[in-house]
N, C-alpha and C positions, 0 to 999 in steps of 0.2 A: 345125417344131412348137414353136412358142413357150408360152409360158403364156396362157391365154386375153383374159388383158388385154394383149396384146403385149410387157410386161415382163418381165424375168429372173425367173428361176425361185429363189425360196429355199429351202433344205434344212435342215434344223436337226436332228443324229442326236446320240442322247444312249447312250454305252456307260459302264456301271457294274461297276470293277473285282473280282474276287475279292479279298476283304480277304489281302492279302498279297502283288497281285502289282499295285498300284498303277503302283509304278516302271515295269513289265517292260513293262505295258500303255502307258503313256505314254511310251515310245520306238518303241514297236510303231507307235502312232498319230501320232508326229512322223515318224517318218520319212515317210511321205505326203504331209505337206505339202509339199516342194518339188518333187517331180513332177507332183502334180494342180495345182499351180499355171502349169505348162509346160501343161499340157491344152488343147488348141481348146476357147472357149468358156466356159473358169473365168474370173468374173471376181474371186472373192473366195473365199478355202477358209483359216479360221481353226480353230487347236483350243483351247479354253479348259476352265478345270476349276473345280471346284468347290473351297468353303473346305478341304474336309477332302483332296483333290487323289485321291478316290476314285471321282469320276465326270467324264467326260468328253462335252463338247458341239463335234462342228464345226458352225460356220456356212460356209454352202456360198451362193455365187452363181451361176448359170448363166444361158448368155443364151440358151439355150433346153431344154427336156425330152432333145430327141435328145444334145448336146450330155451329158448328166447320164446320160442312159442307157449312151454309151460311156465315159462313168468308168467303168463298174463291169464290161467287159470289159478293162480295161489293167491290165497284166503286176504292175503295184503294189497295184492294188486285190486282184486273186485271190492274188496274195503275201500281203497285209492278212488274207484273211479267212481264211488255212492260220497263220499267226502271232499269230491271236488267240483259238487253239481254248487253252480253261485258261488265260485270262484275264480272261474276261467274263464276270461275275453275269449281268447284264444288259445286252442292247445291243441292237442293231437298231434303235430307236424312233423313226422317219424321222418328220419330218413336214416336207410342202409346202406352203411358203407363196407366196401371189402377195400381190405390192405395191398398195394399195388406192390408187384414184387419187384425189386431191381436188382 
């Protein structure tokens, strides 16, 4: 179940810290990155932040949807989402992108 143009799938999640727990949030969020990067099918899972270091964006690769749907049953990710209760304003805000071909 690939993305409808046969290209990987991109994810782009933006979480926005509780003003005070910036830090706590952005170790919470690092640590992820080097097991979902071991994942079948990652082929790129970056976390980047904003100027004021209060909001957070991973870029996510995957080489298919199924692929992207079993991140989010592994041991890390459900760790992820019990470690970020009271520390996120804001978060969830997925969005899937597919690569336009020219």
């Amino acid at each position: 179940m690939s993305s409808s143009n046969g290209k990987p799938l991109c994810l782009i999640v933006k979480v926005k810290a509780v003003p005070g727990k910036e830090e706590a949030l952005k170790e919470v969020l690092t640590r992820m990155i080097e097991p979902t990067r071991k994942e079948p099918g990652c082929i790129a899972y970056q976390l980047y932040s904003n100027d004021k270091n209060d909001t957070f964006f991973f870029y996510e690769l995957w080489e298919t949807a199924a692929h992207l749907d079993a991140h989010s049953k592994t041991p890390h990710y459900e760790r992820l989402v019990k470690e970020r209760v009271g520390l996120v304003a804001e978060g969830g805000e997925n969005t899937r992108l597919e690569e336009i071909l020219i």
